[in-house]
Legacy VTK file of the C-alpha trace (Angstrom):
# vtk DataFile Version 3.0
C-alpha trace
ASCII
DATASET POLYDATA
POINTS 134 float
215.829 38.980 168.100
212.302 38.014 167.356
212.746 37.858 164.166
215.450 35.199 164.621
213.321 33.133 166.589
210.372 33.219 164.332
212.923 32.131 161.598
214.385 29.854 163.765
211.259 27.986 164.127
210.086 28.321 160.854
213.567 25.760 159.832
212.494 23.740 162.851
209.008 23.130 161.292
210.489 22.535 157.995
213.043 19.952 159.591
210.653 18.602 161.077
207.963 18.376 158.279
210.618 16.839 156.390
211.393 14.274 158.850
207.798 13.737 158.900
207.816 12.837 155.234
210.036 10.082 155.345
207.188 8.401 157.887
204.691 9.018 156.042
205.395 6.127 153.475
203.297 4.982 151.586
199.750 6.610 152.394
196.750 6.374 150.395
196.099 7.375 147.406
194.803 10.647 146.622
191.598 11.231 144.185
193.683 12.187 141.690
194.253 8.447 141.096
196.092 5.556 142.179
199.896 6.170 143.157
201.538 3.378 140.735
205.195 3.828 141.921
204.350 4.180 146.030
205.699 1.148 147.719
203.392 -0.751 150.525
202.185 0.974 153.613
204.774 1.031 156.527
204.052 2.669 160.053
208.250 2.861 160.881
207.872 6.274 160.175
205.087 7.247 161.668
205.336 9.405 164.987
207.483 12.228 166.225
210.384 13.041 165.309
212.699 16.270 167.046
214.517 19.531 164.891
217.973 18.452 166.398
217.989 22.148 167.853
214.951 21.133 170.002
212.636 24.004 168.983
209.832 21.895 167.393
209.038 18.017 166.902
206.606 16.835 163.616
204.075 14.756 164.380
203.917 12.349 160.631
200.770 9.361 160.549
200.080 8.592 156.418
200.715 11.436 154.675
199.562 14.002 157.283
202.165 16.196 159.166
202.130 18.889 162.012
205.105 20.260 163.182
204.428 21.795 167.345
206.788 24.276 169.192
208.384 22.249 171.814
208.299 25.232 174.372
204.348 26.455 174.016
202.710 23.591 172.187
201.841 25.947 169.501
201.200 24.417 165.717
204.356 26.188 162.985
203.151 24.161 160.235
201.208 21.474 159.053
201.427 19.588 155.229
201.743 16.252 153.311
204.542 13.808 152.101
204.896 11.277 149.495
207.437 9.008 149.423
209.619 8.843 146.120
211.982 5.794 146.943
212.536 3.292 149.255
214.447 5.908 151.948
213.021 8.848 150.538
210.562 11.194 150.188
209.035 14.951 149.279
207.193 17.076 151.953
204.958 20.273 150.906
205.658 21.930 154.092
202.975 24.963 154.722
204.517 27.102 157.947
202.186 29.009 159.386
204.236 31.573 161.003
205.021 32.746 157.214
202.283 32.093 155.382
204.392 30.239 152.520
204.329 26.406 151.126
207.672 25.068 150.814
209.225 21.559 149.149
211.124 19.556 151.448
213.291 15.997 150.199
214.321 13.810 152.969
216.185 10.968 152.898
216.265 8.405 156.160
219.896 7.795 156.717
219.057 5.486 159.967
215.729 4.813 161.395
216.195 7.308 163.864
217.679 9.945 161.693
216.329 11.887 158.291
218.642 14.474 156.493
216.623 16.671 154.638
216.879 19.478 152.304
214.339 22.162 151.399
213.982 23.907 147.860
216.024 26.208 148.773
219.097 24.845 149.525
218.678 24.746 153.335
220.018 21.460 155.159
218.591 20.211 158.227
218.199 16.754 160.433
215.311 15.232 162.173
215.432 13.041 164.993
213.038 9.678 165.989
211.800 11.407 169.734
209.914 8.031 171.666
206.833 10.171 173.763
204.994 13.501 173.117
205.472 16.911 173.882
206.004 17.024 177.808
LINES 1 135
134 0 1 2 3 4 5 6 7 8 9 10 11 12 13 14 15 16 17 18 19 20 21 22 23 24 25 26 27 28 29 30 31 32 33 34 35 36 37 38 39 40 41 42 43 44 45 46 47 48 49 50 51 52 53 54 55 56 57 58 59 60 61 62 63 64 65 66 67 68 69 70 71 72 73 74 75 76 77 78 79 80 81 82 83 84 85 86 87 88 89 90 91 92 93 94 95 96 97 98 99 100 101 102 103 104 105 106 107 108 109 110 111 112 113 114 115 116 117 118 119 120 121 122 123 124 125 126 127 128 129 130 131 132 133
């Protein structure tokens, strides 16, 4: 049973890093080099945003991500996002409860809703939460 909730957080954080991706639009550029393709900044998907189970909400603000447990506060994961297209983008989701780095592709269906998919097949939703962890 522990197990299950570890897991069970671990897709939370990923949900929600994913989520998190789709606010992160249009960050800055990394040193690598300008981002040619990114479109212009937008802060509409910046904030929190709730695993539709409830377990964890992501925290997104340009380009940085932190997914908390909803019941202890804790920080599951933490990462980066890019987005790809105008309602999309690509998370590098890094859980801490595992120890792995994971690729996430969300696209925002609504502004209060991303459906997101990780590398490995796994489907989740997000969900815009107005407030902080309580």
């Amino acid at each position: 049973m522990m197990n299950a909730g570890k897991f069970r957080a671990a897709g939370a954080v990923a949900v929600a890093l994913a989520l998190a991706g789709c606010q992160g639009i249009g960050g800055p550029p990394r040193s690598g080099g300008p981002i040619a393709s990114a479109p212009p900044p937008s802060s509409g998907f910046n904030g929190d945003w709730m695993s539709t189970d409830g377990v964890a909400i992501s925290r997104f603000n340009n380009g940085y991500f932190e997914t908390l447990a909803t019941d202890t506060g804790n920080k599951l994961a933490e990462g980066s996002y890019t987005q790809t297209g105008p309602t999309s983008v690509t998370i590098s989701v890094t859980s801490l409860i595992r120890q792995t780095t994971t690729q996430v592709n969300c696209a925002m269906v609504t502004q209060t809703q991303l459906n997101c998919t990780s590398s490995a097949g796994s489907q989740f939703s997000l969900v815009r939460r107005a407030g902080g962890i309580s």
